[in-house]
KOLNUMI-628073 format. One record per residue: residue in three letters; x, y negated, z of N, C-alpha, C in turn. Coordinates in steps of 0.05 Angstrom, whole numbers. Layout:
// residues N
> ALA/X/Y/Z/X/Y/Z/X/Y/Z
...
END
This chain:
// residues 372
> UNK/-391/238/975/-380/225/999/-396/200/1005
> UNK/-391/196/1033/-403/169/1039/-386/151/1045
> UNK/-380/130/1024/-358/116/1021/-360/88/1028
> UNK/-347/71/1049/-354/45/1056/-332/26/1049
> UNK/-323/-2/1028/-316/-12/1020/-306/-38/1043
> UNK/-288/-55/1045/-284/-74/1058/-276/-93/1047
> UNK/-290/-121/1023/-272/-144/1017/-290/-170/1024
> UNK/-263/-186/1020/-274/-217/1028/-290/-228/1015
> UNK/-295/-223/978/-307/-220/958/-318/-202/944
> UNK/-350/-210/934/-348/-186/915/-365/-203/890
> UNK/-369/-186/868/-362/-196/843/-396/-212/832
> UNK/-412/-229/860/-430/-248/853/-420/-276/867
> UNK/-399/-270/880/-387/-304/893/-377/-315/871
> UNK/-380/-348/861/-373/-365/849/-344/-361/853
> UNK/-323/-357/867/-300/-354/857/-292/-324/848
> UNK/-298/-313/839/-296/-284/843/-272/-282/816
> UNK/-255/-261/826/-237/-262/802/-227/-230/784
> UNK/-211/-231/786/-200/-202/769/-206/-186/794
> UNK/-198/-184/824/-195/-166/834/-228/-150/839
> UNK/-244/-174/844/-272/-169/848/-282/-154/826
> UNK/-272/-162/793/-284/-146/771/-277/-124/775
> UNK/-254/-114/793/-237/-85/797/-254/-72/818
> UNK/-255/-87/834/-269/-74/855/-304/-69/849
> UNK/-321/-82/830/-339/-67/817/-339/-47/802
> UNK/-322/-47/784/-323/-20/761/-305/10/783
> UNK/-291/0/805/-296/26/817/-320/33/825
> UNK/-332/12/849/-349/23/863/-373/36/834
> UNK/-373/21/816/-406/41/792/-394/67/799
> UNK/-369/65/787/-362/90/775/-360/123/793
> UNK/-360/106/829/-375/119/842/-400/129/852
> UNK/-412/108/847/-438/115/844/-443/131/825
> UNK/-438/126/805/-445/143/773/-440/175/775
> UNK/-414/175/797/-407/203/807/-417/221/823
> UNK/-442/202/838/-466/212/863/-456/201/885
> UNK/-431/189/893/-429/173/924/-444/157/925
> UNK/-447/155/951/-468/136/969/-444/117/986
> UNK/-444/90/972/-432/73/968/-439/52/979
> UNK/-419/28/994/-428/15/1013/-406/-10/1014
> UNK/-413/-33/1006/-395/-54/1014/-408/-74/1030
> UNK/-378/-82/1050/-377/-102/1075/-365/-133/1058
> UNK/-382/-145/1056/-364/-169/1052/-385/-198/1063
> UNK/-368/-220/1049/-380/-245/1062/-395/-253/1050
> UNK/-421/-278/1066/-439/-295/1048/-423/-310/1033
> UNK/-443/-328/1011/-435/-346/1006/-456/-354/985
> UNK/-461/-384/995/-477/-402/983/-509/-396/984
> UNK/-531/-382/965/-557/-372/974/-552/-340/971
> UNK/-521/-332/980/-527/-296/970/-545/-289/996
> UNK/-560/-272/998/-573/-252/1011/-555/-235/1033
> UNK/-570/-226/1058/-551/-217/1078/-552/-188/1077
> UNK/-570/-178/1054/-560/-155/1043/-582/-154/1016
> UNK/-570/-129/1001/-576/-124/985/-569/-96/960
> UNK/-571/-97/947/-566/-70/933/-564/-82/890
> UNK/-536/-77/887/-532/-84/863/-511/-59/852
> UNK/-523/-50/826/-508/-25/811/-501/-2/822
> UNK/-527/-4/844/-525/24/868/-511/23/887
> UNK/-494/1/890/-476/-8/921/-496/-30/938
> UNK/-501/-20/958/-512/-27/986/-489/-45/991
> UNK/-498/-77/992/-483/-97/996/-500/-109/1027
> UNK/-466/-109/1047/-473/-134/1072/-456/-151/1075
> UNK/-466/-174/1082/-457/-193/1076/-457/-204/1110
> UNK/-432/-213/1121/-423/-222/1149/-406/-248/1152
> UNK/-417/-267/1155/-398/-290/1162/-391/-306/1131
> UNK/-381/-325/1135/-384/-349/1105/-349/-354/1108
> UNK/-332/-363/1128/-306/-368/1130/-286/-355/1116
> UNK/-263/-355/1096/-256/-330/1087/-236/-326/1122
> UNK/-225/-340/1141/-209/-328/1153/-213/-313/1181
> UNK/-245/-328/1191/-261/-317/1206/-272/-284/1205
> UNK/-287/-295/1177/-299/-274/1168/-288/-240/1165
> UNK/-263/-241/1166/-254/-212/1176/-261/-198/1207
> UNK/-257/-222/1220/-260/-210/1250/-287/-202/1252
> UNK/-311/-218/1237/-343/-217/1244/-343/-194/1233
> UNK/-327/-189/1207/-327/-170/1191/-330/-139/1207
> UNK/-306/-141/1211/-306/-121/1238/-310/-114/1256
> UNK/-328/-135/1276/-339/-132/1301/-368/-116/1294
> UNK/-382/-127/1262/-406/-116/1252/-401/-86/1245
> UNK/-377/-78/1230/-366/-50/1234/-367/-33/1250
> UNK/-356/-39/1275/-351/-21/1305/-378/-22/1314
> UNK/-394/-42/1318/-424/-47/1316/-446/-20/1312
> UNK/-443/-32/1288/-454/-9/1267/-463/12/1253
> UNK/-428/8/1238/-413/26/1215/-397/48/1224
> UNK/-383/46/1250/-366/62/1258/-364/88/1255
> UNK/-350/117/1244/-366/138/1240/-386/151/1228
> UNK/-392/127/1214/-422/139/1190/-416/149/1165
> UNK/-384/140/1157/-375/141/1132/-350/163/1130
> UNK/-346/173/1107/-327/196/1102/-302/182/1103
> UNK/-310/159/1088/-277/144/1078/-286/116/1077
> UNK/-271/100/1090/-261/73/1090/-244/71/1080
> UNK/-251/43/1060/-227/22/1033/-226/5/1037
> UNK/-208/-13/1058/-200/-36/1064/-187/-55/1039
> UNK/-196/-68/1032/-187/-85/1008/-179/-111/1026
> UNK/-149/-128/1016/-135/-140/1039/-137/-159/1014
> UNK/-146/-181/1027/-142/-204/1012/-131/-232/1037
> UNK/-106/-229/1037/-88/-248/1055/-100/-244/1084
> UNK/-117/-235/1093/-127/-222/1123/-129/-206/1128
> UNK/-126/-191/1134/-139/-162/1139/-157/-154/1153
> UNK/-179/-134/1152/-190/-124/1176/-185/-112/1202
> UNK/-169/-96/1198/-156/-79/1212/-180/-55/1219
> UNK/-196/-53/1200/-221/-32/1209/-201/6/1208
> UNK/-176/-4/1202/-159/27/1195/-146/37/1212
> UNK/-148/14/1240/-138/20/1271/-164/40/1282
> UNK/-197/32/1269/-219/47/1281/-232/56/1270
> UNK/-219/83/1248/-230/84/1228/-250/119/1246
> UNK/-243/130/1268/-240/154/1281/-232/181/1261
> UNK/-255/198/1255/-256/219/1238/-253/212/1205
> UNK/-259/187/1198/-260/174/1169/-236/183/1165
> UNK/-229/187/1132/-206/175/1124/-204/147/1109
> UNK/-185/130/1120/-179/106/1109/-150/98/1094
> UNK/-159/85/1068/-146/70/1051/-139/43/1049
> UNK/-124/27/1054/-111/2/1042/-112/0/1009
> UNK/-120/-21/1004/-119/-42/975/-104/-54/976
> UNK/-90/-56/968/-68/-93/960/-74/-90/933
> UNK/-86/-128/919/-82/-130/906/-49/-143/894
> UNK/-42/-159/912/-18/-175/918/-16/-191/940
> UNK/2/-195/957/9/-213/989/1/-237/972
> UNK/-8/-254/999/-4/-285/978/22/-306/989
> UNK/31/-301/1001/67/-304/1005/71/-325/991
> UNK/77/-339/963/92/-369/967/66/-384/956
> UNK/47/-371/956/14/-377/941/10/-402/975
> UNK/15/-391/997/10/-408/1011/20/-441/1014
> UNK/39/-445/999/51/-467/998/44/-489/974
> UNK/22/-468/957/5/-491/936/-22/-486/944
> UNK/-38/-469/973/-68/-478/978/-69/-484/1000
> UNK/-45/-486/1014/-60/-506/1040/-32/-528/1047
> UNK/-33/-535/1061/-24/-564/1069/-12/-553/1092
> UNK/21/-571/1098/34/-558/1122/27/-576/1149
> UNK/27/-564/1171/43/-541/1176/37/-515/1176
> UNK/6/-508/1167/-13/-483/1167/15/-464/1147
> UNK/23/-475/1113/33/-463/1100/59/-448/1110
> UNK/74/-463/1122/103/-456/1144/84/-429/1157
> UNK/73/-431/1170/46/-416/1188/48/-394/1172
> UNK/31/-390/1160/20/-376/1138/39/-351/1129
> UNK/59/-372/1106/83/-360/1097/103/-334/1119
> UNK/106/-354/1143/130/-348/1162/124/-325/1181
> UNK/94/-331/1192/83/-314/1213/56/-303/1210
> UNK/33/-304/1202/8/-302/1204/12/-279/1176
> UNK/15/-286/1153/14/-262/1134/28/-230/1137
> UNK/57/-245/1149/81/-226/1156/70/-208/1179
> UNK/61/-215/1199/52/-205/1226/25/-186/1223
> UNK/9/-202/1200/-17/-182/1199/-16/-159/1177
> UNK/8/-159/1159/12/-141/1143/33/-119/1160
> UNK/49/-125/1177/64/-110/1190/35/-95/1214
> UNK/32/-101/1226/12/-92/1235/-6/-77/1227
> UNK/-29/-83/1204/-39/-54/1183/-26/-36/1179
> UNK/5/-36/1175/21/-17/1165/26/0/1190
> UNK/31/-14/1205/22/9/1231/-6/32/1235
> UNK/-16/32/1224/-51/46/1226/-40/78/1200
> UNK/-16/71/1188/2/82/1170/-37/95/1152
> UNK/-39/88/1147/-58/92/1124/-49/107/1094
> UNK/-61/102/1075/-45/106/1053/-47/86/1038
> UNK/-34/75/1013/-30/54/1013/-45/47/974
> UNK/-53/34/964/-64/35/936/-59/5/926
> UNK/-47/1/902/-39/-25/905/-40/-15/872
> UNK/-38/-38/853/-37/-55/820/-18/-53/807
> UNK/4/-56/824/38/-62/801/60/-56/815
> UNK/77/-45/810/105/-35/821/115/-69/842
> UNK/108/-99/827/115/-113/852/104/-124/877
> UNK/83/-119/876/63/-113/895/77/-88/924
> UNK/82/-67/905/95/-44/923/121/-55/936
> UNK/136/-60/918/161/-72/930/156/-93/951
> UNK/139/-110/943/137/-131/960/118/-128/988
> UNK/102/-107/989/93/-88/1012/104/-71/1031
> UNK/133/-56/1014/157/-44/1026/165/-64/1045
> UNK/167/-89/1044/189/-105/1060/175/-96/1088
> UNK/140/-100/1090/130/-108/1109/122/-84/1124
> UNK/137/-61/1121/124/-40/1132/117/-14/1116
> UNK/106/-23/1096/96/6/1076/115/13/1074
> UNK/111/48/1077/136/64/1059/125/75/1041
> UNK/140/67/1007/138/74/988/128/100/984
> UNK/127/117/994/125/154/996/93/152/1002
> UNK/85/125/1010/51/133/1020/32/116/1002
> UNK/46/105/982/37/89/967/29/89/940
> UNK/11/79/925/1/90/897/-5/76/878
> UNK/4/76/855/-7/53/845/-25/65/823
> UNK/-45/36/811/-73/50/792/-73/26/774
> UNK/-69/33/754/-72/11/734/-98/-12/736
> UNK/-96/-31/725/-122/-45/727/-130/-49/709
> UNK/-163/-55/701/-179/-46/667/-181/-83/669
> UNK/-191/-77/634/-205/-108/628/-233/-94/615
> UNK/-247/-121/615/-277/-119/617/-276/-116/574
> UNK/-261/-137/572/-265/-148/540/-253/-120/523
> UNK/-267/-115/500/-261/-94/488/-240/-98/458
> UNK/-213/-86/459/-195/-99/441/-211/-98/408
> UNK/-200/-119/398/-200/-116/369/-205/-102/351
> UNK/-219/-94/336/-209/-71/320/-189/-63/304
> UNK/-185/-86/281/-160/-94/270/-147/-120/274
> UNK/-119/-127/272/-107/-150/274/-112/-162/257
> UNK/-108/-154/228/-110/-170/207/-143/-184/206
> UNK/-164/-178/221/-189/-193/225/-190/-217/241
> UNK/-165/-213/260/-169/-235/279/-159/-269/257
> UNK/-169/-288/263/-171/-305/246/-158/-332/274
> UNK/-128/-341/270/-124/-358/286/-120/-381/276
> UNK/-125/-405/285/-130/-441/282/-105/-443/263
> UNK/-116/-467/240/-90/-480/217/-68/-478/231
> UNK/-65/-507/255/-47/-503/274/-36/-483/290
> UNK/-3/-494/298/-6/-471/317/-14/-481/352
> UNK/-27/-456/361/-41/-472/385/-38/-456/412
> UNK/-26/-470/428/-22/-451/460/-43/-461/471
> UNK/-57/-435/487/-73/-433/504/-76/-429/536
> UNK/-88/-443/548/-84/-452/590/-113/-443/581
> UNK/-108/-426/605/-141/-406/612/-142/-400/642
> UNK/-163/-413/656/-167/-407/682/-177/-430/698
> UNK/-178/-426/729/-185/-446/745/-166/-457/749
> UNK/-170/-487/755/-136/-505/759/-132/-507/778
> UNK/-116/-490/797/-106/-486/824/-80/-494/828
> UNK/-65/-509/857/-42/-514/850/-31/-490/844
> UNK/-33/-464/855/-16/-442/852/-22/-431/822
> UNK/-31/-439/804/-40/-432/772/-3/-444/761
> UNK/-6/-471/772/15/-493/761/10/-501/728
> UNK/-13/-512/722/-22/-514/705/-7/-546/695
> UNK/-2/-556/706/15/-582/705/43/-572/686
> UNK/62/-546/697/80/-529/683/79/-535/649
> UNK/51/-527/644/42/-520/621/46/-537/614
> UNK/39/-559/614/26/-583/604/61/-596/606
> UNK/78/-602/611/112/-604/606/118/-575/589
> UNK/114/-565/595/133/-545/567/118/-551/544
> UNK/86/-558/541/78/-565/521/86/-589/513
> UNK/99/-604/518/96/-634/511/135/-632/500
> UNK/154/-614/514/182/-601/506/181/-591/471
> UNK/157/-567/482/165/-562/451/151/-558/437
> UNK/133/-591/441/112/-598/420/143/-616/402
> UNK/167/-626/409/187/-640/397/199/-624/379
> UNK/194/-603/380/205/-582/363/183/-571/344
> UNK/168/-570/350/148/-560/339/121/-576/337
> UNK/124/-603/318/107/-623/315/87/-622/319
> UNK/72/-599/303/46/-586/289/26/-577/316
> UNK/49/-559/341/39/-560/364/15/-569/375
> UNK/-9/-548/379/-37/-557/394/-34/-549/431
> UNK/-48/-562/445/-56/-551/470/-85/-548/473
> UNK/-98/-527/478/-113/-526/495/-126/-516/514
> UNK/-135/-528/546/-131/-529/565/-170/-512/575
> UNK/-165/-487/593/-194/-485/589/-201/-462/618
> UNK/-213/-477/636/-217/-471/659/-235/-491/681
> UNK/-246/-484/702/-256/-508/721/-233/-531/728
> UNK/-239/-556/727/-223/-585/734/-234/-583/762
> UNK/-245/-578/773/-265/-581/798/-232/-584/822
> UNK/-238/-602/841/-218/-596/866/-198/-631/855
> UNK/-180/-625/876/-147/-644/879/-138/-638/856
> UNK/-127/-615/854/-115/-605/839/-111/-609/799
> UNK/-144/-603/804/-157/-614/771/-157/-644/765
> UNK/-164/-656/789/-159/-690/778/-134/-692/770
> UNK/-107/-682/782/-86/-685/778/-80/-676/752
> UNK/-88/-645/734/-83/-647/710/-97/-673/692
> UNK/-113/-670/706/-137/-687/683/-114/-718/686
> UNK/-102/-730/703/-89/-748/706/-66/-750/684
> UNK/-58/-719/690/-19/-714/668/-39/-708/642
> UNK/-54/-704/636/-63/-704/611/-65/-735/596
> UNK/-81/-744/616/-84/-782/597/-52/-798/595
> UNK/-39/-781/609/-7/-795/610/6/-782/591
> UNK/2/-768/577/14/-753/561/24/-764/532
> UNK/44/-769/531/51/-776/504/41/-765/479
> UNK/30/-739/478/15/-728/460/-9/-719/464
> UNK/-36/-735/488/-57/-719/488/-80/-721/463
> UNK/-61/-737/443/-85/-735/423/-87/-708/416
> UNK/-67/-689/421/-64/-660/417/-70/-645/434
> UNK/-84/-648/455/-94/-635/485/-118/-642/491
> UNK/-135/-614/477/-164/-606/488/-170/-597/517
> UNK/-175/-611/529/-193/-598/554/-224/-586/555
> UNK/-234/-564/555/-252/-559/549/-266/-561/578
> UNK/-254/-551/604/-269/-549/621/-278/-523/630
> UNK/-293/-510/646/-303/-488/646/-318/-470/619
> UNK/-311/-456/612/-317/-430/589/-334/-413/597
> UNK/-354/-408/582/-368/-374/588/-351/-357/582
> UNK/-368/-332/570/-347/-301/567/-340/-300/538
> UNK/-363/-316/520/-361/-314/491/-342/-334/476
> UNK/-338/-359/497/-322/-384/488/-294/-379/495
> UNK/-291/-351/529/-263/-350/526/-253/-329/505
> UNK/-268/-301/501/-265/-290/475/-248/-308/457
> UNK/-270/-315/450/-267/-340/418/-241/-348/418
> UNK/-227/-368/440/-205/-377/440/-188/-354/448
> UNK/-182/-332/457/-166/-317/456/-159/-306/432
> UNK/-173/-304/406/-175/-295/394/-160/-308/374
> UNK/-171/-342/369/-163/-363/361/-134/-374/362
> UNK/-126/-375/390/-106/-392/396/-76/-365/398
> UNK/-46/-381/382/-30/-362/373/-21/-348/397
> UNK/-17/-365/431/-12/-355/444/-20/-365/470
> UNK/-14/-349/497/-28/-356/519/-6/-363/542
> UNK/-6/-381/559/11/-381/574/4/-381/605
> UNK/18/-375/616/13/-366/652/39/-366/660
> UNK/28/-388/682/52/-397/696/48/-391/735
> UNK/28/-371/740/22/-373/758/50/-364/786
> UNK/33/-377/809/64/-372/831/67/-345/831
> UNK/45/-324/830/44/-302/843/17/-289/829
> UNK/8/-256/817/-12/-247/813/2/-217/816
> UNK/-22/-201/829/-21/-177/833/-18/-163/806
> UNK/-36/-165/785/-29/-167/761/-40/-184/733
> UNK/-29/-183/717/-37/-222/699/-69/-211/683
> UNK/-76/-202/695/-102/-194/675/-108/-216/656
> UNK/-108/-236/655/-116/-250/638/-92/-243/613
> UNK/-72/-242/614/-50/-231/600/-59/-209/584
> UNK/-67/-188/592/-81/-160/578/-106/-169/563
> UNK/-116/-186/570/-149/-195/558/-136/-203/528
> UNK/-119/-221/533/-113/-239/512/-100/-216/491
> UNK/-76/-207/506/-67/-187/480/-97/-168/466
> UNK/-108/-163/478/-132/-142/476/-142/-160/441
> UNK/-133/-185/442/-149/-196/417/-135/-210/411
> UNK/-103/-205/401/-89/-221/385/-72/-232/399
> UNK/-72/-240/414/-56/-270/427/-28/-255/444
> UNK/-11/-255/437/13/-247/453/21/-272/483
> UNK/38/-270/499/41/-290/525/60/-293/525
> UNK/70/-318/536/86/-333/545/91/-330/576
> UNK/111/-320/590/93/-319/616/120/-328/641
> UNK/116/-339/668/139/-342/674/149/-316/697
> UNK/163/-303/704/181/-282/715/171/-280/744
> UNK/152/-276/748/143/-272/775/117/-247/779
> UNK/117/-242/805/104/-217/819/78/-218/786
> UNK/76/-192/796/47/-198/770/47/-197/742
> UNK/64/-223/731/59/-229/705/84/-210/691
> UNK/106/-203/711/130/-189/700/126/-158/700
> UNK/104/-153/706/83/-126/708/68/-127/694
> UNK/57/-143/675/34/-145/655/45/-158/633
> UNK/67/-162/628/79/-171/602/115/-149/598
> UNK/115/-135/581/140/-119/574/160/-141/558
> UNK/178/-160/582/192/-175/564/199/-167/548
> UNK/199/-184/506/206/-179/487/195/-153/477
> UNK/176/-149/491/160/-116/471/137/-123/477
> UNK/112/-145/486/89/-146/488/94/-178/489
> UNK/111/-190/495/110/-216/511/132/-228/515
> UNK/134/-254/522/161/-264/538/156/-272/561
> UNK/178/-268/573/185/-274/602/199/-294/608
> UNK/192/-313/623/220/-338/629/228/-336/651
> UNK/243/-352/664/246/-371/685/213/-386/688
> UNK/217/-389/713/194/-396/728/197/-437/727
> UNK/211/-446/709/213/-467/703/198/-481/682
> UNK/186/-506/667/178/-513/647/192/-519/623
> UNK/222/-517/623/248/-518/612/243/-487/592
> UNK/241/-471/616/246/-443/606/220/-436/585
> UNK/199/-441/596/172/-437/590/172/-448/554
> UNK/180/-471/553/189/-487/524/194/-472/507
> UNK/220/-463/523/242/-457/501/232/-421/487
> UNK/204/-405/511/193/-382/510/176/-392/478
> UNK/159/-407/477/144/-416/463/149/-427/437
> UNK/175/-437/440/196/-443/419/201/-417/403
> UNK/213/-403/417/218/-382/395/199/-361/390
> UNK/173/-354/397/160/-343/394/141/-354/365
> UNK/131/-375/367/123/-395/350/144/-400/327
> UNK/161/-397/322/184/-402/306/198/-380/298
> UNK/190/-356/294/201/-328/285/177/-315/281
> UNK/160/-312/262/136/-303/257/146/-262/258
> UNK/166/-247/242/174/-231/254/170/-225/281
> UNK/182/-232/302/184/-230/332/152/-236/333
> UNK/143/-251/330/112/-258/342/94/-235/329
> UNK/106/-228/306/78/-202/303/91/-175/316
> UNK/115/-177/317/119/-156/342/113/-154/359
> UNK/111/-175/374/96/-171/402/75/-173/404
> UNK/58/-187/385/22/-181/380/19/-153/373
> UNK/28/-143/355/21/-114/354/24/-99/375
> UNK/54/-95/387/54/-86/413/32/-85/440
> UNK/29/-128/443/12/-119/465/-15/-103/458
> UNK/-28/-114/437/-54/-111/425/-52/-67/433
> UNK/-28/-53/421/-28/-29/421/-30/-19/451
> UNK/-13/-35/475/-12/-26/501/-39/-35/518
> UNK/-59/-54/508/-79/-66/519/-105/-40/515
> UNK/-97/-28/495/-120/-4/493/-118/21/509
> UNK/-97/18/525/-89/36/542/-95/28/572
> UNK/-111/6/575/-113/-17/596/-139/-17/611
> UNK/-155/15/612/-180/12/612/-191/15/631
> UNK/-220/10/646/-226/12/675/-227/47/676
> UNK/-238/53/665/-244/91/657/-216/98/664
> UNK/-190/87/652/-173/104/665/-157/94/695
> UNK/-158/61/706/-162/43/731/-174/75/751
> UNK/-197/83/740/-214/93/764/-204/133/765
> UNK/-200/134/741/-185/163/740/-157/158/761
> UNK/-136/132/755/-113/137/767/-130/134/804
> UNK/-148/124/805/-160/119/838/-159/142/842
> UNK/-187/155/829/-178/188/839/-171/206/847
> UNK/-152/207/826/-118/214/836/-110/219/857
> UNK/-104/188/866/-91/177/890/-109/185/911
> UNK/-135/182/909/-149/184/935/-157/219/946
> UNK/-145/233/908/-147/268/924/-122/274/939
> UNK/-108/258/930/-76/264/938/-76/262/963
> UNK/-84/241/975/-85/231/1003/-111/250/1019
> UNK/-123/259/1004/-142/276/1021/-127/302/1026
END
């Protein structure tokens, strides 16, 4: 087939995240299959206005993420229109709407997750009121009109797609893989004297990495011995602000900030540190969550879209309240019942090998013969 791809990112932009690593290991794995493969997405910084990486024919249209859909699409109809068997709209908080003009194609919708209360920790009101109330709501109701079929990460993703139009009956979900390859044995993994929670990622307000940093400091009172460390880009508002609650911290002689990590330093500390926490507003699903179990580290995680899909409260993980109260008291007893804690290390570590892009791209498959 001749298959044409549609995202805002793809996996050589400086912010590029889980969804982008998802959206490469399909497109190889089509290639690898003989499609002639094709993604639409945006510049950014010295990328090239086209190019060709892992056998996907990359173009690149417009630098804005909110612009850049419409250029996106005008370059489409342009074009692209009709050249391709199947169009894959990948919706990242805009949409194309290339599934209104798709003609003889068949076309697919991506959700990785809406970004719905995400708007109220990255932009500033009154855009977020905006955002939240009318602009997300209006352009997801709308796609859902083009009634497509629908491919989405996690049962809350679906639910939370249902409100806006999707009906469940057209919708599919496909697991998502990790890159890092689990453990072999547990008993090899070798974690710090102390015991030590681990903050992994970019420090975004919508991360709530600040969260962390109060439940660590709760039930560091309980748990003296208690390490933090903190390990992601500081870069932005946002990062000055931890870097701020860090020097205020009644215990930062116990709070490493490392800063940005390669792939071998976040390994290392996954491996190292007893457990991981994520407190994010909202994720399609917690991949960083699966990485970590993949090599020891069970989560801490708080009860929202995403992380309540990638952690099996009390059989891989804990689940809180979306509070720093709750988050404590998660960490508290996990740390403090060595029983319970190798239960749920073994657990996740056993469900993380079942977590793989090979089977991510089998469940695509699937879904995409189904719909044919």
């Amino acid at each position: 087939m001749n298959i044409l791809w549609l995202a805002w990112k793809d996996y050589t932009h400086p912010g590029y995240g889980g969804a982008e690593v998802v959206l490469r290991e399909l497109m190889k794995r089509q290639v690898a299959e003989g499609h002639t493969v094709t993604l639409l997405t945006a510049r950014h910084g010295e990328s090239q206005a086209t190019e060709t990486l892992d056998g996907v024919h990359i173009i690149r249209v417009g630098t804005n993420r909110y612009v850049h859909s419409f250029q996106a699409l005008a370059y489409y109809l342009r074009h692209l229109r009709g050249t391709f068997d199947l169009v894959i709209e990948t919706v990242n908080t805009a949409p194309y709407f290339s599934l209104f003009f798709r003609g003889k194609s068949k076309g697919i919708a991506l959700y990785h997750q809406l970004a719905r209360e995400i708007w109220y920790f990255e932009t500033r009101k009154p855009f977020s009121h905006f955002g939240y109330y009318v602009l997300e709501p209006l352009a997801t109701r709308l796609l859902a009109l083009a009634r497509a079929p629908l491919i989405t990460v996690s049962e809350s993703t679906k639910r939370d797609l249902a409100r806006f139009g999707w009906h469940p009956s057209r919708t599919h979900i496909i697991s998502e893989g990790i890159e890092i390859k689990p453990v072999v044995r547990l008993e090899d993994v070798c974690k710090y004297p102390q015991p030590t929670m681990l903050s992994l990622g970019a420090m975004r307000g919508m991360k709530r990495t600040t969260d962390q940093l109060q439940a660590f400091e709760k039930a560091k009172r309980r748990i003296p011995r208690l390490r933090l460390i903190i390990a992601g880009d500081t870069g932005g508002q946002y990062g000055e602000t931890v870097l701020q609650r860090i020097e205020r911290s009644p215990f930062r002689q116990d709070i490493q900030c490392l800063g940005r990590v390669n792939n071998r330093q976040k390994v290392e500390l996954m491996q190292r540190c007893h457990i991981i926490t994520v407190t994010s507003v909202k994720e399609g699903w917690g991949l960083i969550v699966t990485e970590a179990a993949s090599q020891g580290t069970p989560a801490v995680v708080y009860d929202v879209d995403g992380l309540r899909d990638s952690v099996r409260g009390g059989v891989t993980g804990i689940v809180t309240e979306p509070t720093p109260a709750a988050l404590a008291q998660g960490i508290t007893d996990i740390l403090s019942n060595q029983v319970l804690y190798n239960t749920l290390q073994q657990n996740g570590w056993e469900w993380s090998k079942h977590i793989t892009f090979d089977k991510s791209y089998k469940d695509f498959k699937q879904a995409t013969e189904a719909i044919a």
